[in-house]
Residue frames relative to the residue before (quaternion, step in Angstrom):
aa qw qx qy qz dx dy dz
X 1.0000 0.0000 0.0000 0.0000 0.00 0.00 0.00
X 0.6025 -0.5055 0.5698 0.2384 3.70 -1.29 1.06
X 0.4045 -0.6170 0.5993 0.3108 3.31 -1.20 1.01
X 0.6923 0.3256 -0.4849 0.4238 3.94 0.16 -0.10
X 0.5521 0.4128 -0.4660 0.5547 4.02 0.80 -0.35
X 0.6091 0.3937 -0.5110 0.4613 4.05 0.04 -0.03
X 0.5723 0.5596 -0.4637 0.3798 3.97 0.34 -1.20
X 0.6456 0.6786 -0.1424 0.3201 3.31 0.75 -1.98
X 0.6661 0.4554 -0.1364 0.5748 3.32 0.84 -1.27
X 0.7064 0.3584 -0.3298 0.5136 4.08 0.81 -0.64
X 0.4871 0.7028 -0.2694 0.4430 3.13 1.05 -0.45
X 0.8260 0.1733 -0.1266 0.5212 3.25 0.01 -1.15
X 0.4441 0.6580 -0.4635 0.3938 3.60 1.04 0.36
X 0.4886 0.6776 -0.2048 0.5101 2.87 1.31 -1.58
X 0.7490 0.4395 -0.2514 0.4274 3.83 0.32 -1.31
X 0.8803 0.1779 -0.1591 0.4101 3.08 0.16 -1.13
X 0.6556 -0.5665 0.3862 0.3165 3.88 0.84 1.33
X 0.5255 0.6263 -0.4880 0.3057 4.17 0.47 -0.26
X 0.5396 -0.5307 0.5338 0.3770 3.44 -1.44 0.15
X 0.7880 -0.3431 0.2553 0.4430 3.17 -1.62 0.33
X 0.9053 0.0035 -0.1603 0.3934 3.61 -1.57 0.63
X 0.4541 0.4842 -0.6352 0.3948 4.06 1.20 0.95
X 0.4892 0.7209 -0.4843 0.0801 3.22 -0.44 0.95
X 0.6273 -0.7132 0.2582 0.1766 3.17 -1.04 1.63
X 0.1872 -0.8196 0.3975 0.3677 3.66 -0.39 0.58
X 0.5505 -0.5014 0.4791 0.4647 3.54 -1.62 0.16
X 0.7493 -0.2192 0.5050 0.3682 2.88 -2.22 -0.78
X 0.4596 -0.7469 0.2628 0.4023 3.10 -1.23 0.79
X 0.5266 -0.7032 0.3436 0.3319 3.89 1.54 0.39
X 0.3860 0.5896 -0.4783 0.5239 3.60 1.12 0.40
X 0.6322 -0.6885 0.3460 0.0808 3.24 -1.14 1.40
X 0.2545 -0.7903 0.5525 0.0739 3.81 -0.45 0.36
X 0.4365 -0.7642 0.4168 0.2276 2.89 -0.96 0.66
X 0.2638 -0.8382 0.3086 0.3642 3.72 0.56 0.67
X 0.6800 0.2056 -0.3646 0.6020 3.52 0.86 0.77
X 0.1985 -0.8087 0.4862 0.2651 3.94 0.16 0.67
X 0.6520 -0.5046 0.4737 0.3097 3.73 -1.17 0.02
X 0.1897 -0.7465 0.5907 0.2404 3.69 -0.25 0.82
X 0.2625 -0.6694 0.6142 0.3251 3.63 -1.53 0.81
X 0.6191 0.4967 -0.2951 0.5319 3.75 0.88 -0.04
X 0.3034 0.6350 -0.6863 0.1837 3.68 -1.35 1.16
X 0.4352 -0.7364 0.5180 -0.0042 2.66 -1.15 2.28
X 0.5512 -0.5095 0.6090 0.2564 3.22 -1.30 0.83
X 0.2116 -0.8177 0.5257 -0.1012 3.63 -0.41 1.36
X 0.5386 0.6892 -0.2964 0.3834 3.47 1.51 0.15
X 0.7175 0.3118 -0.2065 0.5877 3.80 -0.39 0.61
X 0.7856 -0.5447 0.2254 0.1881 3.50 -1.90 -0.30
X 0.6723 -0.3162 0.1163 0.6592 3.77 -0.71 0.55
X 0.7672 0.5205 -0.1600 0.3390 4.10 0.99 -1.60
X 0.5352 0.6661 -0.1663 0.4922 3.35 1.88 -1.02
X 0.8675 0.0133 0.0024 0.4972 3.57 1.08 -0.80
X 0.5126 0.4563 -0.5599 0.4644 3.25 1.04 0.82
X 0.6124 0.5904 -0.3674 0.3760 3.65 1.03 -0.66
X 0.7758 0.3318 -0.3331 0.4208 3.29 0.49 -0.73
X 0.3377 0.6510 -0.5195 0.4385 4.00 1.39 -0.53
X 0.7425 0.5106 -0.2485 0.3554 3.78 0.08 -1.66
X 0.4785 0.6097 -0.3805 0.5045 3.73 1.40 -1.35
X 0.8307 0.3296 -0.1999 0.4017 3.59 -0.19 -1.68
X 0.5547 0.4812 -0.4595 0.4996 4.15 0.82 -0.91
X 0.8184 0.3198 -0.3135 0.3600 3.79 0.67 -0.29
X 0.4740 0.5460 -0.4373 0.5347 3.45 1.17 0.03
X 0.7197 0.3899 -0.3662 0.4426 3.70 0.32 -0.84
X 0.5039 0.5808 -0.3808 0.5135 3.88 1.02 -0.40
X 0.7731 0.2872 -0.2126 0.5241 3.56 0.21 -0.78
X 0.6772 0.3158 -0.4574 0.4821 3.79 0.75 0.22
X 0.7580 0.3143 -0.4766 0.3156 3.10 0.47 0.09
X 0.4019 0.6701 -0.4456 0.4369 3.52 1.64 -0.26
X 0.4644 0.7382 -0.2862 0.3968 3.73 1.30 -0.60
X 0.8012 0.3954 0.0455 0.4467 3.18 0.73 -1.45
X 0.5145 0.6709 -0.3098 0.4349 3.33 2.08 0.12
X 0.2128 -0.7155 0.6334 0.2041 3.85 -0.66 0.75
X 0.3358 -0.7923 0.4082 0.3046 3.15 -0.77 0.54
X 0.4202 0.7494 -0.3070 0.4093 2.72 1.43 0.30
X 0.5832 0.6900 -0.3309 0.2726 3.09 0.95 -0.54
X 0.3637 -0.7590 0.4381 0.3159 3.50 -1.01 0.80
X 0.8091 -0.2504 0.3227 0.4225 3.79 -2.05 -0.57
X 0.7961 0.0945 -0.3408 0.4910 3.43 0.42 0.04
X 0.2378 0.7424 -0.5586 0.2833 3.44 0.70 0.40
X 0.7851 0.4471 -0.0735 0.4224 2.26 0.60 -2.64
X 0.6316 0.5920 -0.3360 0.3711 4.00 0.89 -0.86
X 0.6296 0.4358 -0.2126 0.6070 3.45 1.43 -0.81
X 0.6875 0.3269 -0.4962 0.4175 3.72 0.17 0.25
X 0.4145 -0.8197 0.2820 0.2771 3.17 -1.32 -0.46
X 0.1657 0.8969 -0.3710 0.1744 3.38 1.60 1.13
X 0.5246 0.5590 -0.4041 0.4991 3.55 1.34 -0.43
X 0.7778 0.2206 -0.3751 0.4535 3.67 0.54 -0.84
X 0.5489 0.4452 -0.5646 0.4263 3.62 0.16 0.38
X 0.4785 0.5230 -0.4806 0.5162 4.11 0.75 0.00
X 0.8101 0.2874 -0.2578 0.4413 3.44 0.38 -1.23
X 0.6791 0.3204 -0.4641 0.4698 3.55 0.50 0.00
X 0.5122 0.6292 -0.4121 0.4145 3.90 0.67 0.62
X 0.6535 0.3913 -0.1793 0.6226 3.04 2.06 -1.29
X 0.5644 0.6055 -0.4492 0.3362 3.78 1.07 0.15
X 0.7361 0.3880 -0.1364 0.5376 3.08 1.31 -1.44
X 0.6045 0.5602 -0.4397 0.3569 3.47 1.03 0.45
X 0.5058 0.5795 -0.3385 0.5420 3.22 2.14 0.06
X 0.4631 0.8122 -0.2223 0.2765 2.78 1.24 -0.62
X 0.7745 0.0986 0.1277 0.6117 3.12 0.70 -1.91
X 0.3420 0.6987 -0.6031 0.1765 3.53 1.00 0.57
X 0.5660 0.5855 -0.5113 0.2745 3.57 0.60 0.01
X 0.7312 0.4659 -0.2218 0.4461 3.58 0.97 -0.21
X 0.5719 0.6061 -0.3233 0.4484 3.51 1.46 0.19
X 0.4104 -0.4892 0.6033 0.4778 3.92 -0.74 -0.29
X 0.3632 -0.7657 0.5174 0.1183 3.55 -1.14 0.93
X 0.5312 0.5310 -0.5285 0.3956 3.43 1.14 0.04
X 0.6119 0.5831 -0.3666 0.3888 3.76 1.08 -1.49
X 0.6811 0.6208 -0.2261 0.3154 3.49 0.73 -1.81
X 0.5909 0.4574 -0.3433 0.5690 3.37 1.18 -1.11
X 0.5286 0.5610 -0.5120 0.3790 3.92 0.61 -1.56
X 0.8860 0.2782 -0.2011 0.3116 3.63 -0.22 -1.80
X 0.5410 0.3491 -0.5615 0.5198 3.99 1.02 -0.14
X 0.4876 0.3495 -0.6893 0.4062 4.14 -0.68 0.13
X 0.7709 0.2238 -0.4460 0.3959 3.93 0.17 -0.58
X 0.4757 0.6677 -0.4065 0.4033 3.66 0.12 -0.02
X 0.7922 0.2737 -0.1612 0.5212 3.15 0.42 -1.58
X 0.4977 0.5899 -0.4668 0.4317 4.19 1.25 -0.41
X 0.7506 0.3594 -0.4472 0.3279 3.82 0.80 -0.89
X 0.6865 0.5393 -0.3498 0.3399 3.04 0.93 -1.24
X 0.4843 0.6629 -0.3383 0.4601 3.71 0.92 0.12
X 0.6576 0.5785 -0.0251 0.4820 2.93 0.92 -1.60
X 0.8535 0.1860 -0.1557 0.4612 3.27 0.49 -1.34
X 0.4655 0.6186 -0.4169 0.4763 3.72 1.50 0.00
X 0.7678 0.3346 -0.3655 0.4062 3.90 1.19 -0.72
X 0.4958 0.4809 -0.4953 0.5269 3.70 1.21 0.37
X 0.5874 0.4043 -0.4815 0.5096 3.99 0.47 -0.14
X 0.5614 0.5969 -0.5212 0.2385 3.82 0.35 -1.01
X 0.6290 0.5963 -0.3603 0.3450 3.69 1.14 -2.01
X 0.5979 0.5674 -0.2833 0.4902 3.98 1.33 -0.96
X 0.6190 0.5295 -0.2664 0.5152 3.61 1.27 -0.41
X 0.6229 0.4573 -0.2756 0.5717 3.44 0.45 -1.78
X 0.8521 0.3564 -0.3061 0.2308 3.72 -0.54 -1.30
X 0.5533 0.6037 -0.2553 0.5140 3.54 1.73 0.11
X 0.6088 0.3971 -0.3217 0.6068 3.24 1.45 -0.84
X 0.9122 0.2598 -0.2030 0.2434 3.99 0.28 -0.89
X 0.3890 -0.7900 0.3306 0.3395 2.92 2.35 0.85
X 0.5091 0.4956 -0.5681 0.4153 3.75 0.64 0.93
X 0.7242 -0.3468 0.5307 0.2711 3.06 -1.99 -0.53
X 0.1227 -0.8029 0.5386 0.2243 4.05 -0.66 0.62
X 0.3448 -0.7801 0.4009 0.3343 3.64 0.31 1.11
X 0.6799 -0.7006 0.0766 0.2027 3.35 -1.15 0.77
X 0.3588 0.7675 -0.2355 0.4762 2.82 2.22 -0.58
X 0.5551 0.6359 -0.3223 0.4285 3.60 0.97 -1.23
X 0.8514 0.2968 -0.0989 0.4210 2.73 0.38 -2.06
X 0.4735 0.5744 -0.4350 0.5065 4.05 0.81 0.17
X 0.6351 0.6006 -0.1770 0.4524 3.20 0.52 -0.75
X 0.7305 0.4179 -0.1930 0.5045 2.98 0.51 -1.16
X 0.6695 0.3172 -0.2081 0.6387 3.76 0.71 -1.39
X 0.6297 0.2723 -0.5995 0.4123 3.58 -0.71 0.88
X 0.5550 0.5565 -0.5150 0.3422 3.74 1.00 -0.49
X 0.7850 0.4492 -0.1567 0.3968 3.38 0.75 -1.58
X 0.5139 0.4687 -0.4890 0.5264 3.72 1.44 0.12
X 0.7995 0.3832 -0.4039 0.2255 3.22 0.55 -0.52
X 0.4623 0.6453 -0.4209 0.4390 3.17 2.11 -0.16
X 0.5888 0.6319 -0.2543 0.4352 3.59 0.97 -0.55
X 0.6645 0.4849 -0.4203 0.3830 3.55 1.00 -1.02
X 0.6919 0.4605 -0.4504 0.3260 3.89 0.59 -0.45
X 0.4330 0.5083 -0.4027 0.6260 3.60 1.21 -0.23
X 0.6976 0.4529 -0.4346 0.3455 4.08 -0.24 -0.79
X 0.7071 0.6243 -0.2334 0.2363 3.37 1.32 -2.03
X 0.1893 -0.7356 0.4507 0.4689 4.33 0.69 1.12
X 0.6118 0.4915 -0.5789 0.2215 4.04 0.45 -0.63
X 0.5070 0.5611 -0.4662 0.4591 4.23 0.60 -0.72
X 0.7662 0.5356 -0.2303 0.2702 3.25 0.53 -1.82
X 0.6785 0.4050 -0.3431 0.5078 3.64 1.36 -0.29
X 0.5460 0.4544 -0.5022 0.4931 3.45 0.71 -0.76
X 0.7319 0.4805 -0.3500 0.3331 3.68 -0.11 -1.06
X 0.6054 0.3090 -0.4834 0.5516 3.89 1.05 -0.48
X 0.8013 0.4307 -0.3191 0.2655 3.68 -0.32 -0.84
X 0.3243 0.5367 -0.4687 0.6222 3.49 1.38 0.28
X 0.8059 0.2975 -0.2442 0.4499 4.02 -0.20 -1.63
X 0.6330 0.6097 -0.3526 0.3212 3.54 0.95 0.02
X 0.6393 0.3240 -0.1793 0.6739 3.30 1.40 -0.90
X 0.0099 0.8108 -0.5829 -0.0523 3.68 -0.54 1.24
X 0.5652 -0.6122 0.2305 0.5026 3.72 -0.42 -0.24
X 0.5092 -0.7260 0.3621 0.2874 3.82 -0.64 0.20
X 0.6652 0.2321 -0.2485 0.6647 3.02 2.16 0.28
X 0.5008 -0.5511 0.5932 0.3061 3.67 -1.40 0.32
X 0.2660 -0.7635 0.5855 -0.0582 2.83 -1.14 2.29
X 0.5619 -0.7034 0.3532 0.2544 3.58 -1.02 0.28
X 0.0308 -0.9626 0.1626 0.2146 3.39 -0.31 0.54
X 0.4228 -0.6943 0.4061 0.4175 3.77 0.33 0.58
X 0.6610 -0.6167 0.2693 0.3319 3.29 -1.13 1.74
X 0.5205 0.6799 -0.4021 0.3244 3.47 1.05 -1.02
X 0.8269 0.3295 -0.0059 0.4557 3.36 0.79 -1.88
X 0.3170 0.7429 -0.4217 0.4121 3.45 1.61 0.70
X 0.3499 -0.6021 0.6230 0.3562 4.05 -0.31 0.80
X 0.6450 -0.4716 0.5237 0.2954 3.23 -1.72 0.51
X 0.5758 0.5558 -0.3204 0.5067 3.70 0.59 -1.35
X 0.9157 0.1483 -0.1963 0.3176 3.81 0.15 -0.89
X 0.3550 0.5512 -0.5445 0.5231 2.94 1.79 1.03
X 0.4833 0.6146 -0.4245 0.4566 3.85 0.61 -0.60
X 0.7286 0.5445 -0.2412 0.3384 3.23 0.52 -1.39
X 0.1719 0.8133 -0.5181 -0.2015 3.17 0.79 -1.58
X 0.3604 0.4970 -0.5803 0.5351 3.03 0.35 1.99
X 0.4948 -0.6264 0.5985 0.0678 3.26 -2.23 0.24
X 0.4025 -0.5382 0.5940 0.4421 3.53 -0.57 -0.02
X 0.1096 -0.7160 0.6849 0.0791 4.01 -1.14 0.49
X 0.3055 -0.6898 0.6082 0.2470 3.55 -1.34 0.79
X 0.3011 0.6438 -0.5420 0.4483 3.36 0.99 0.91
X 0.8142 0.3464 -0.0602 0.4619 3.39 0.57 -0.96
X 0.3768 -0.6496 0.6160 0.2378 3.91 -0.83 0.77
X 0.8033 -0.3921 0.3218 0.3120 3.44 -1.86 0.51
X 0.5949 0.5227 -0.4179 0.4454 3.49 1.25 -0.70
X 0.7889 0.3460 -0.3157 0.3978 3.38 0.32 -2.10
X 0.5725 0.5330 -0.5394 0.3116 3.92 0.61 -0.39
X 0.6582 0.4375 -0.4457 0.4204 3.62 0.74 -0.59
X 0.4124 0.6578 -0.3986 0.4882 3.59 1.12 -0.52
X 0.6642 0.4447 -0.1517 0.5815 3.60 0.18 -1.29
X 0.8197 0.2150 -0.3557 0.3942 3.63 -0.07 -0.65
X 0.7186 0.4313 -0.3703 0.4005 3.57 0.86 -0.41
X 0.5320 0.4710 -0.4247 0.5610 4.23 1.09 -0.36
X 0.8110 0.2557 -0.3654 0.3787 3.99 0.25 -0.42
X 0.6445 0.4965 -0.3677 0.4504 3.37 1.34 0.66
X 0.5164 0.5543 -0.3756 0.5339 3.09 1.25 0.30
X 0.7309 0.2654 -0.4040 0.4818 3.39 0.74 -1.00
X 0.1371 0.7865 -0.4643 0.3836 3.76 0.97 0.31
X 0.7283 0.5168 -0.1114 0.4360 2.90 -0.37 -2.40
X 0.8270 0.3960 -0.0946 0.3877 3.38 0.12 -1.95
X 0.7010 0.3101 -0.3841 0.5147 3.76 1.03 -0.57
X 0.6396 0.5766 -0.3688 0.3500 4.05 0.81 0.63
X 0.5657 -0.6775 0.2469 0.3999 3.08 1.88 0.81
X 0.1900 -0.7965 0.5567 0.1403 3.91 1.17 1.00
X 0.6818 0.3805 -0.3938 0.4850 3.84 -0.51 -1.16
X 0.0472 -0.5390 0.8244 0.1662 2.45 -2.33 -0.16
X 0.4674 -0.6495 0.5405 0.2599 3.77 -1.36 0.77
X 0.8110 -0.0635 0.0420 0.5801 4.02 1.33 -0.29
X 0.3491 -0.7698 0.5343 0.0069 2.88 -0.77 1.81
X 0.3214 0.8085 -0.2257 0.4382 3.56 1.38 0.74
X 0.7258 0.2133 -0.0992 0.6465 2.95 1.51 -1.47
X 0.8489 -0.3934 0.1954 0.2941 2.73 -1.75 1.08
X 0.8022 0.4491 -0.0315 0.3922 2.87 0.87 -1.80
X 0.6322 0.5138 -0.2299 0.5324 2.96 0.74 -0.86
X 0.6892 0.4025 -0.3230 0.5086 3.65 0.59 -0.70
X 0.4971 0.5153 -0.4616 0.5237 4.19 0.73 -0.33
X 0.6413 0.5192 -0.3420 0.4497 3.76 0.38 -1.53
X 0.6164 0.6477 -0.2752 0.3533 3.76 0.67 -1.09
X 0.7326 0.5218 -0.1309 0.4170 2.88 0.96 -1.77
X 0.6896 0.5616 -0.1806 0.4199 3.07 1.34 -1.49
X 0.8746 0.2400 -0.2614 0.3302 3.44 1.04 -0.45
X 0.3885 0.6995 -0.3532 0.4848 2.77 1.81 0.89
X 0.5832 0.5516 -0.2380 0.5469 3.23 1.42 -0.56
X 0.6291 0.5725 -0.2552 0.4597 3.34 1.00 -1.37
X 0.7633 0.3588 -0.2622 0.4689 3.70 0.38 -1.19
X 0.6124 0.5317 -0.4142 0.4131 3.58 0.90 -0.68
X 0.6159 0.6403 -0.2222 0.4017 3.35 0.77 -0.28
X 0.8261 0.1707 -0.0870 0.5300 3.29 1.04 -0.74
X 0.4054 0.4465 -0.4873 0.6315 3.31 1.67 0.74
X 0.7533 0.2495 -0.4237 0.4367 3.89 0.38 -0.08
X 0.5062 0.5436 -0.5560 0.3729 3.82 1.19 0.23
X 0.7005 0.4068 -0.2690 0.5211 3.79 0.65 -0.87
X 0.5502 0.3573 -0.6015 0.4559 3.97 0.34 0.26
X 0.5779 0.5732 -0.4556 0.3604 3.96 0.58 -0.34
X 0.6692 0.4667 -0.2509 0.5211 3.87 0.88 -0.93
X 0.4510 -0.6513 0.5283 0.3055 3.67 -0.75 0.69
X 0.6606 0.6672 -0.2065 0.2753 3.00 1.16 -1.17
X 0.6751 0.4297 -0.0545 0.5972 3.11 1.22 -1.50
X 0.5362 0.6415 -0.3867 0.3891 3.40 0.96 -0.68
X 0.9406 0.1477 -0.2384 0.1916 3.11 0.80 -0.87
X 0.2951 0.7243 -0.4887 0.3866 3.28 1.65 0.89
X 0.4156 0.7274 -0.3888 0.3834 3.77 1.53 -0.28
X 0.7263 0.4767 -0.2679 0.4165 3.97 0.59 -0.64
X 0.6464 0.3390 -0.0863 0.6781 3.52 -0.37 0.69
X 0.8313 -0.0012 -0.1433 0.5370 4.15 0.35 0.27
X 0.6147 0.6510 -0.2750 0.3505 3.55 1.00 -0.53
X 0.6565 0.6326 -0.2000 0.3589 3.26 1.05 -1.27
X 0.7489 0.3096 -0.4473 0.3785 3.60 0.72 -0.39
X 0.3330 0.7516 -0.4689 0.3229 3.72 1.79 0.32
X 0.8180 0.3575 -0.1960 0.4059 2.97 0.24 -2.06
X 0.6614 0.3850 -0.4770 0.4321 3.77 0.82 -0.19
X 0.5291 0.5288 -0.5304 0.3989 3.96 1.00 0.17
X 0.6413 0.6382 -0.1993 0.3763 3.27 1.06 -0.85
X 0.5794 0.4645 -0.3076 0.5949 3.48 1.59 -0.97
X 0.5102 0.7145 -0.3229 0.3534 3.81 0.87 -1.06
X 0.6394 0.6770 -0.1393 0.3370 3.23 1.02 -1.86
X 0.6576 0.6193 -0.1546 0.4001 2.55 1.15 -2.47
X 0.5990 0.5510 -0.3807 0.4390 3.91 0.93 -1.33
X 0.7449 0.3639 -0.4568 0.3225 3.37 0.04 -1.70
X 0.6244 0.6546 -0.2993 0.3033 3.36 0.61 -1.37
X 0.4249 0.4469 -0.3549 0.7027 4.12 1.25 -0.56
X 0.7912 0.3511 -0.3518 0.3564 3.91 -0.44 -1.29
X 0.3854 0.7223 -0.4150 0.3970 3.89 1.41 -0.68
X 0.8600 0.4033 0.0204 0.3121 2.46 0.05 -2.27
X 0.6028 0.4101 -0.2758 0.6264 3.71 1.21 -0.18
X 0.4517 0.6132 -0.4080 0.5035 3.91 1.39 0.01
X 0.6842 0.4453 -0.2074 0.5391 3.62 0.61 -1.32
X 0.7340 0.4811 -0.2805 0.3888 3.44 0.16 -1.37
X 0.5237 0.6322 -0.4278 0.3782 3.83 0.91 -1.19
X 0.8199 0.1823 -0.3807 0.3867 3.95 -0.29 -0.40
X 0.4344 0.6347 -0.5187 0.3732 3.59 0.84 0.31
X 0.6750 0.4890 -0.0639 0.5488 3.25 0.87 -1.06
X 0.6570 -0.5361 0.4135 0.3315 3.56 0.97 0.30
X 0.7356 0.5258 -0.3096 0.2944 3.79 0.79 -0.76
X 0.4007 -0.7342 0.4360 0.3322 3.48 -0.28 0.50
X 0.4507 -0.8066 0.2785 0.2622 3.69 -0.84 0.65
X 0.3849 0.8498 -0.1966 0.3017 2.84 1.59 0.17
X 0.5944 0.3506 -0.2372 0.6837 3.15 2.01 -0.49
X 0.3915 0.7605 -0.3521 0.3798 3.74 0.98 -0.62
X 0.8564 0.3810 0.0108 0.3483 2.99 0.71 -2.10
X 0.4622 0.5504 -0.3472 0.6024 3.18 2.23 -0.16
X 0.6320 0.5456 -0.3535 0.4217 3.85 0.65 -0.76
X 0.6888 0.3358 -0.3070 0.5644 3.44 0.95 -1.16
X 0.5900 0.5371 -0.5316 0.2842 3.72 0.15 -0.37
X 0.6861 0.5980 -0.1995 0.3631 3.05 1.11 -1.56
X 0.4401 0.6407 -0.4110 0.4764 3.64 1.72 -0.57
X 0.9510 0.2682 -0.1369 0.0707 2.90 -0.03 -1.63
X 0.3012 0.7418 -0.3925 0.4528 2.74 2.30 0.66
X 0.6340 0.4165 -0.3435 0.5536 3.58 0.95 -0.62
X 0.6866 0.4675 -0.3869 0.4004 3.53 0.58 0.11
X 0.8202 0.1944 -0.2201 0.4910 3.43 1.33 -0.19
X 0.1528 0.4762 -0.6330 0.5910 2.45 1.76 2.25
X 0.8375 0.3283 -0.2345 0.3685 3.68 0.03 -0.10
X 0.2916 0.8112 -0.2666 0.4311 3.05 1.81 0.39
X 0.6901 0.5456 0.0626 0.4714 2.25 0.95 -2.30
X 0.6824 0.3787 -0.2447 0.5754 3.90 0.82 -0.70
X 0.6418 0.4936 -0.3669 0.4580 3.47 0.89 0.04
X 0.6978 0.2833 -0.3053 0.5827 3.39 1.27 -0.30
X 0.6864 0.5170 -0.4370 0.2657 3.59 0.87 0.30
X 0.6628 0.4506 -0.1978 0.5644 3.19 2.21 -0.09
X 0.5996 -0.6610 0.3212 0.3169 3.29 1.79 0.54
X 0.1555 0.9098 -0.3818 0.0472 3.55 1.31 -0.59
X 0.7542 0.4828 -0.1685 0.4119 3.26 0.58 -1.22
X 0.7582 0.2361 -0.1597 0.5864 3.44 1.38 -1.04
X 0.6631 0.3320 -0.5342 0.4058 3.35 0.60 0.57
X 0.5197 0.4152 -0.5832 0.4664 4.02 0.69 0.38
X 0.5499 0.5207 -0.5478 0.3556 3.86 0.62 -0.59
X 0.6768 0.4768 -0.2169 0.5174 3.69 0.49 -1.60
X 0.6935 0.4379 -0.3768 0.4306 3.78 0.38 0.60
X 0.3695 0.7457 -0.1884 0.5215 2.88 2.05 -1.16
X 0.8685 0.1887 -0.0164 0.4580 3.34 0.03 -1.57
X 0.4819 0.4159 -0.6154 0.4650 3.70 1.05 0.81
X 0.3674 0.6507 -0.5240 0.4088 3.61 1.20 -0.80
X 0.8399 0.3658 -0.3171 0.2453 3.61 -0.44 -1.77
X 0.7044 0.5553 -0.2156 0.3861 3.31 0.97 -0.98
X 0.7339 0.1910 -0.4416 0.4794 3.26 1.11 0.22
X 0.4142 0.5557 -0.5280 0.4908 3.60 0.80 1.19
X 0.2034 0.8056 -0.5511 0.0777 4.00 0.30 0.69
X 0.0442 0.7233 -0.5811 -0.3704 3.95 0.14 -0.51
């Protein structure tokens, strides 16, 4: 061991109060880009129907080819090192997206499956998370258990008869913007409180949906003072989810993509921040299953979310939220049809 990976290690003993060799590991400290590279850019050309429908066509073809190529066998860090969860979630982004053009009973029918794998398969990756953060063992029962949940979330995605109804349903969207009852309203464009408009073309509507969800996010009190309480710790989640979302809808849009540099950057690193506590959460809960008392757990995750509301803090000192919104919405306005 490196004299600075030994310090590190005494250190964070020190932090998190544990006897001699329980100690919890970090991140792997390898840099990020502070705006990452999208692997996905939508043809922005034509109307709100013209180019969300077909975006949704391809965010699901590439899901099912690579869902294709999945063993089910495959274990927690396989499954943590590939990259089928974020093609789910960008399938479930752009399925908010264009829910305004779909029939909302079906749409709701096929995001419950969508959102079951990516659940599903995010809590068989977690055990690949947890057992890295509390340097133990994930006993095996756990992990059986887990993988049969998430094959079986997988089998309706696997099954080709679901798999056609479900493309040719997302293939034929409507040719006008349909109304939805609050019930069947995505969260994201309840945040918003906005509409798709046939004023606007597929670009400015994403434009519109991502500047009135941000100021959303931001007018619902983002922080929290303790990620402890119930509440407070849902709210967390919720706007960690929320922004992560619409910083990966606009890296997809050339357009939007590129009002991201220069206002974006203390997001996606609040967002990566997030990502930690959430791992330190999730190894919080898991820690007396496994035998570990939570008491150190709860020093690791505390200790997260101070660095997160170090980066909090640079988000409200560089305005972040309302200057990508206020870029957002020059975006929309020059997208009129």
């Amino acid at each position: 061991m490196s004299r600075y990976a030994l310090i590190v290690t005494l250190l964070l003993a020190l932090l998190v109060g544990g006897p001699a060799g329980q100690t919890f590991a970090q991140g792997s400290g390898a840099q990020q880009p502070a705006i990452p590279p999208s692997p996905v850019t939508i043809n922005g050309t034509g109307s709100y129907a013209e180019v969300a429908g077909p975006a949704l066509v391809e965010a699901f073809d590439r899901t099912m080819q690579e869902l294709d190529g999945w063993p089910e066998s495959a274990s927690p860090t396989d499954v943590k090192n590939a990259t089928l969860r974020r093609r789910l979630l960008e399938l479930r982004i752009l399925m908010d997206y264009a829910a305004y053009l779909y029939d909302p009973n079906l749409m709701g029918t096929f995001r419950s499956l969508v959102d079951d794998a990516y659940e599903r398969v995010g809590a068989y990756q977690d055990l690949d998370v947890v057992q890295t953060i509390l340097q133990t063992s994930i006993k095996p029962d756990i992990t059986n258990v887990r993988q049969i949940r998430m094959n079986v979330a997988l089998g309706a995605l696997r099954s080709q008869s679901i798999r056609s109804i479900m493309r040719s349903f997302l293939a034929a969207p409507s040719s006008s913007i349909l109304t939805l009852a609050p019930k069947d309203t995505p969260r994201l464009w309840e945040i918003a409180g906005q509409t798709p408009s046939s004023q606007l073309d597929g670009v400015g509507t994403a434009a519109l949906f991502g500047a009135s969800a941000l100021a959303g996010i931001q007018a619902s009190g983002p922080f929290v003072a303790d990620v402890f309480d119930p509440v407070q710790e849902a709210h967390f989640h919720d706007v960690r989810k929320g922004t992560r979302s619409i910083l990966l809808l606009m890296n997809m849009f050339p357009d939007t993509r590129k009002t991201l540099p220069g206002a974006a950057e203390p997001l996606f690193s609040l967002v990566a921040q997030y990502g930690d506590v959430n791992d330190a959460f999730t190894a919080y809960r898991l820690a007396p299953t496994l035998g570990i008392g939570q008491d150190p757990s709860a020093a690791f995750l505390r200790a997260e979310f101070v660095k997160a509301q170090a980066r909090q803090q640079v988000v409200v000192d560089s305005h972040s939220y309302d200057a990508l919104a206020n870029r957002l919405i020059d975006i929309k306005s020059q997208h009129q049809r």
